[in-house]
C-alpha positions as CSV (number, residue, x, y, z in Angstrom):
1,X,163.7,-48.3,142.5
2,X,161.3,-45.8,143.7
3,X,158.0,-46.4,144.2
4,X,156.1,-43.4,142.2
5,X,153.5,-41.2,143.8
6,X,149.7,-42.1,142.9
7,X,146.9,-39.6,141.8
8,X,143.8,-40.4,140.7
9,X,142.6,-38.4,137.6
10,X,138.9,-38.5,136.5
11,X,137.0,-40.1,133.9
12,X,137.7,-38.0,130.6
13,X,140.4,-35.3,132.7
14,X,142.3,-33.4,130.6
15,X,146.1,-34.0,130.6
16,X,149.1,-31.8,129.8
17,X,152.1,-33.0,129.0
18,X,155.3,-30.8,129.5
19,X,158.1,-31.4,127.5
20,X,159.3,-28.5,125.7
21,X,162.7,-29.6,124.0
22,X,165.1,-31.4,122.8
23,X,164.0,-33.4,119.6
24,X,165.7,-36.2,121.5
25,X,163.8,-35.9,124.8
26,X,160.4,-35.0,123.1
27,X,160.6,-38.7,121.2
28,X,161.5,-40.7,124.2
29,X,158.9,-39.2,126.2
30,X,156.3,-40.6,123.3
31,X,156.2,-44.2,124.6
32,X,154.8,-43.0,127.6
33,X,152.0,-40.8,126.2
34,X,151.5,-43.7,124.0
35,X,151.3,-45.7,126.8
36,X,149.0,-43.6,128.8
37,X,146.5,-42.8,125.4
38,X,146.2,-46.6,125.5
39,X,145.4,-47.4,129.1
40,X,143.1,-44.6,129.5
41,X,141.8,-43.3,126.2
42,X,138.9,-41.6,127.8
43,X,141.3,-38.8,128.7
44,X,142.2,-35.3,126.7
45,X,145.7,-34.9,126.3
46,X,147.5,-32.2,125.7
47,X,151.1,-31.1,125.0
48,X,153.0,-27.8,125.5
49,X,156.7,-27.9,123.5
50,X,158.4,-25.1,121.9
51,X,157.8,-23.6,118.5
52,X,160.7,-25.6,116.7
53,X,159.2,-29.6,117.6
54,X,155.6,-28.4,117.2
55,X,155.1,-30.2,114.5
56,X,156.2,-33.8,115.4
57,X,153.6,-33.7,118.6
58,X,151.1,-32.4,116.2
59,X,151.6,-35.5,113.9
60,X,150.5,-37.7,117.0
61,X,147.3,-39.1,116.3
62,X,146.7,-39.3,120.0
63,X,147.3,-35.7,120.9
64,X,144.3,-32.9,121.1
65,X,146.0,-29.8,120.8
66,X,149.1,-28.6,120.6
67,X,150.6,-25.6,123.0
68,X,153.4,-23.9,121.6
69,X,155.8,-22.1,123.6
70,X,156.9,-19.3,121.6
71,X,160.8,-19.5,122.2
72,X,162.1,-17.9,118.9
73,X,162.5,-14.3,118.6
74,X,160.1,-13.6,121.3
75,X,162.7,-10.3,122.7
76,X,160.9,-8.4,120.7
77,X,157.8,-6.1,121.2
78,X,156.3,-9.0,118.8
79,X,157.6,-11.7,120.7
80,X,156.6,-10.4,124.3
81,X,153.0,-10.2,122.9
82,X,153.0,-13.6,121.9
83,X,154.3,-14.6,124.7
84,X,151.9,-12.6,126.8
85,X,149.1,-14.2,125.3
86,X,150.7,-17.6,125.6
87,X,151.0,-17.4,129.2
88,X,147.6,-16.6,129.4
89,X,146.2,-18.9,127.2
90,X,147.4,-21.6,129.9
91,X,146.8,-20.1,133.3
92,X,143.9,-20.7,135.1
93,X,143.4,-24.6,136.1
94,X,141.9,-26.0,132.4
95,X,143.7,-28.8,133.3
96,X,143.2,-32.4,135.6
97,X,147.0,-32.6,135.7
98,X,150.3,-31.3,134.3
99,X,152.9,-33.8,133.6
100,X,156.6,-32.0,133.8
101,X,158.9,-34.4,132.2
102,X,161.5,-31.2,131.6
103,X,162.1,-30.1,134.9
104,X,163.7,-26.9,134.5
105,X,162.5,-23.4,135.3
106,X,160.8,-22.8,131.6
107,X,158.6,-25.9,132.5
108,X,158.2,-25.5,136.2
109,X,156.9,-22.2,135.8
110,X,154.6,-23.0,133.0
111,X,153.2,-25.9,135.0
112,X,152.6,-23.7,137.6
113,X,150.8,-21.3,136.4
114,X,148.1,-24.0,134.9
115,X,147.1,-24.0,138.7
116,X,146.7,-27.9,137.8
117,X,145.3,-29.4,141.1
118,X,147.9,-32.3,139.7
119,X,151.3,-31.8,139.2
120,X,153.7,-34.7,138.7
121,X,157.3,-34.1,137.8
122,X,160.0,-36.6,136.8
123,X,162.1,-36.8,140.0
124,X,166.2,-37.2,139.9
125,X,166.8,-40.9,139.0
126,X,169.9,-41.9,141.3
127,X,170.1,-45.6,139.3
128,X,171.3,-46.1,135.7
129,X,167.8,-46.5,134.7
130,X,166.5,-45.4,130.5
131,X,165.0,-42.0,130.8
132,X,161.8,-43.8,128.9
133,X,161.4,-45.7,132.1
134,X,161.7,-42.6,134.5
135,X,159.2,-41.0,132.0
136,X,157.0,-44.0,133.0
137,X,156.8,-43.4,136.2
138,X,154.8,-39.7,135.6
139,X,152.1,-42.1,134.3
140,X,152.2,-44.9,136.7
141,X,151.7,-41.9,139.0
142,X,148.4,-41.4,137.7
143,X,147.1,-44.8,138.8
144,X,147.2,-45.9,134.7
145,X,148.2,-49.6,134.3
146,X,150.4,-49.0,131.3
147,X,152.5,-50.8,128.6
148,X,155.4,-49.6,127.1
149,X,155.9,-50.0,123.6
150,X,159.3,-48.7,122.4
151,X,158.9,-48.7,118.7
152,X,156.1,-46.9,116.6
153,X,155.9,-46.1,113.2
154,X,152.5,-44.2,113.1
155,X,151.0,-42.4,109.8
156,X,152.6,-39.1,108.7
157,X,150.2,-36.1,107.7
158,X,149.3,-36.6,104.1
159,X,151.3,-33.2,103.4
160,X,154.5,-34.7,104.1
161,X,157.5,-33.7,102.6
162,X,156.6,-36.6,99.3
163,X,159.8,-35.5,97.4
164,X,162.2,-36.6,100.5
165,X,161.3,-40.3,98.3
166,X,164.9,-41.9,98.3
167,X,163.9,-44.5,95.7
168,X,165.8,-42.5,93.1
169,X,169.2,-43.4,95.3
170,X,168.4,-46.9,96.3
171,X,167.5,-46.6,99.8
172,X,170.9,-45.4,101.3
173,X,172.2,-45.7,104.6
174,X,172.2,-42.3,105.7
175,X,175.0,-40.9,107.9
176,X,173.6,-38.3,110.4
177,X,177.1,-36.2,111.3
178,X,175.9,-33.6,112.3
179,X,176.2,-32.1,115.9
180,X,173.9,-29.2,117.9
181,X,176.6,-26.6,120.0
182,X,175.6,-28.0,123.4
183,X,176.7,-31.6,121.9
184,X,179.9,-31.3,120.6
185,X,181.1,-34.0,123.0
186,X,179.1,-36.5,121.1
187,X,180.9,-35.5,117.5
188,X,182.6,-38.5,116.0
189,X,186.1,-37.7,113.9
190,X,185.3,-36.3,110.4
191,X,188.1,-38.7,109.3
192,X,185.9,-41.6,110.7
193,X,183.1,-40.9,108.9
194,X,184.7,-40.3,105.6
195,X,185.9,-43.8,106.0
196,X,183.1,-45.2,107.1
197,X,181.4,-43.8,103.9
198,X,183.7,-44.6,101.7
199,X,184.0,-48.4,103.2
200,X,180.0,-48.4,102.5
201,X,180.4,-47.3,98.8
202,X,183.1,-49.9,98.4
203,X,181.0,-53.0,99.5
204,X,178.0,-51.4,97.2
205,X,175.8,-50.0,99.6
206,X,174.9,-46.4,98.4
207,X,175.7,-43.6,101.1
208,X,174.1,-40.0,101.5
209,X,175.1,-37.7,104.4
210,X,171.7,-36.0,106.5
211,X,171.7,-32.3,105.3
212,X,171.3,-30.8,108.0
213,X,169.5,-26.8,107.5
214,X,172.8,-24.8,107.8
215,X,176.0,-26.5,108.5
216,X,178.7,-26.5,105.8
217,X,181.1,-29.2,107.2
218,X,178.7,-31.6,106.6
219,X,178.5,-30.6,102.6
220,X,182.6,-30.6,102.8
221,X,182.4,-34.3,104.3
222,X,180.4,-35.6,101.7
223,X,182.1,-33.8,98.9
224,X,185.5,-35.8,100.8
225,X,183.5,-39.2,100.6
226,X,182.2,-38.7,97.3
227,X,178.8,-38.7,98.7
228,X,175.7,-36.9,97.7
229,X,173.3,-35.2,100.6
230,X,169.7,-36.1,101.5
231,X,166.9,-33.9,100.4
232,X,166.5,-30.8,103.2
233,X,163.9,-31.9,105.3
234,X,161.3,-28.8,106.4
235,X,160.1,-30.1,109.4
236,X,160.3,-33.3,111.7
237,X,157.4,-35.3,110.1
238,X,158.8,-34.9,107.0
239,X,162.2,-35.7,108.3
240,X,160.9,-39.0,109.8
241,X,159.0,-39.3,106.0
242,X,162.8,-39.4,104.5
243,X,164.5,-41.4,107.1
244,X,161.4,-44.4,106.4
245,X,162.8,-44.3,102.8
246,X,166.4,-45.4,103.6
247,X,168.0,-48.5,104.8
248,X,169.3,-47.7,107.9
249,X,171.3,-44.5,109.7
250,X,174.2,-44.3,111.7
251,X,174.3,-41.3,113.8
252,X,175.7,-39.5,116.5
253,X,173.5,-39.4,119.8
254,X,171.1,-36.7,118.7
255,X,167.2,-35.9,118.0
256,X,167.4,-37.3,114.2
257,X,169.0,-40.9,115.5
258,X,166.5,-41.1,118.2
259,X,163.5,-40.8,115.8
260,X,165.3,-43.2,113.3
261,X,165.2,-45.4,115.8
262,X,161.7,-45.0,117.1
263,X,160.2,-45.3,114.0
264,X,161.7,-49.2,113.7
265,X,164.5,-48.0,111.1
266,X,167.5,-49.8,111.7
267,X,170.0,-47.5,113.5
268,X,173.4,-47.0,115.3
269,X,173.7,-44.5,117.7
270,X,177.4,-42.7,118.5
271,X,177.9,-41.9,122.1
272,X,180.2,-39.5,123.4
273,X,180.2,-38.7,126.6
274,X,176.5,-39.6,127.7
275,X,175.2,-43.5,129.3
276,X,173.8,-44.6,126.8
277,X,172.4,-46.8,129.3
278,X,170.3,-44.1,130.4
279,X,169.8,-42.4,127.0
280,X,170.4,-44.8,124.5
281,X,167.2,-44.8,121.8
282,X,164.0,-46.8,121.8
């Protein structure tokens, strides 16, 4: 395994964490903030992510401020102002270090322009090792004697989404079908999942399909299976609010079955063609 490299950050430094998307990604790179918040709570941390998962880093209780990274609709004379202003907001070396666990040029460039006399990205793992390892090695890099924790079920904000309450249903198992466009490799056979819904129902254990916010196949399967679907969830915290108040989830390989899992609900994860080995959940 590779040894990482070791920095010494001050006594109450400020920290940025880079980790812009994918809901997937952005949870397992939580267990090492975690980690790092509990070794060295005298530091500030930050996080930069893009506008669509600002709100699950803002629901960390151990995260200062929020940077978002104004991705959507930002080719506009609208969006280049925001994103003028973003870029300026972060230039100019507020920071002790910049921790790049996305490694592609959006990141890269954004954790260059902090001018952050420390700059730690997560280097090309050539073993089958989890990713929430590799991300531990950005904070072992800092010279933090850490402990990973790979579950947490921390409070929600009091606003949460209070009507995603699955009481009413009895605390289904919730099947999470659903697919982003660069993940169609991970889809699993609609006929699979009308039977595995339908085989759920039969043994008495009440089924609702994850609505997902625009995707009509999904409505279609659970209209096959007989199924009803979960209340539309505005945002991720109240999205981990609903999945608390079922029984379990089975789901393909994707940001919802990744914060299922995190947050200790009992979960099965689909894999396509990804290791699970390397990405399965916490």
């Amino acid at each position: 395994m590779r040894e990482p490299e070791s920095h010494f950050l001050p006594r109450s430094g400020k920290v940025l964490v880079v980790r812009l998307s994918a809901l997937g990604d952005v949870i397992k790179t939580i267990p090492a903030m975690r980690a790092l918040s509990e070794a060295r709570p005298d530091l500030h941390l930050e996080w930069l992510i893009e506008d669509q998962y600002a709100s699950l880093v803002e629901s960390l209780p151990f995260i200062k401020r929020t940077w978002v990274f104004p991705r959507k609709k930002w080719a506009s004379p609208a969006g280049w102002l925001r994103m003028t202003r973003h870029l300026a907001g972060i230039a100019g070396g507020q920071w002790d270090a910049v921790l790049d666990f996305q490694v592609n040029p959006k990141s890269q460039f954004q954790a260059a322009i902090t001018r952050a006399p420390i700059r730690i990205t997560r280097k090309k793992d050539t073993e089958r090792r989890s990713i929430i390892e590799q991300n531990a090695d950005l904070i072992r890099g800092l010279g933090a004697n850490i402990k990973m924790k790979k579950s947490w079920k921390w409070p929600l904000p009091n606003q949460c989404f209070q009507s995603a309450d699955l009481k009413g249903n009895g605390y289904p198992v919730i099947l999470h079908a659903d697919t982003t466009i660069y993940g169609r490799d991970k889809a699993w056979p609609d006929s699979y999942w009308i039977n595995l819904a339908t085989e759920l129902k039969a043994k008495g254990v009440p089924v609702q399909f994850l609505r997902p916010p625009s995707n009509s196949r999904i409505a279609i399967l659970a209209a096959e299976a007989g199924c009803s679907l979960t209340p539309l969830a505005p945002n991720i915290p109240a999205l981990a609010y609903l999945l608390d108040h079922c029984r379990g989830l089975v789901g393909t390989d994707s940001g919802p079955t990744h914060l299922a899992a995190y947050r200790t609900v009992p979960t099965v994860a689909l894999f396509g063609a990804t290791d699970p080995a390397i990405h399965a959940p916490c």
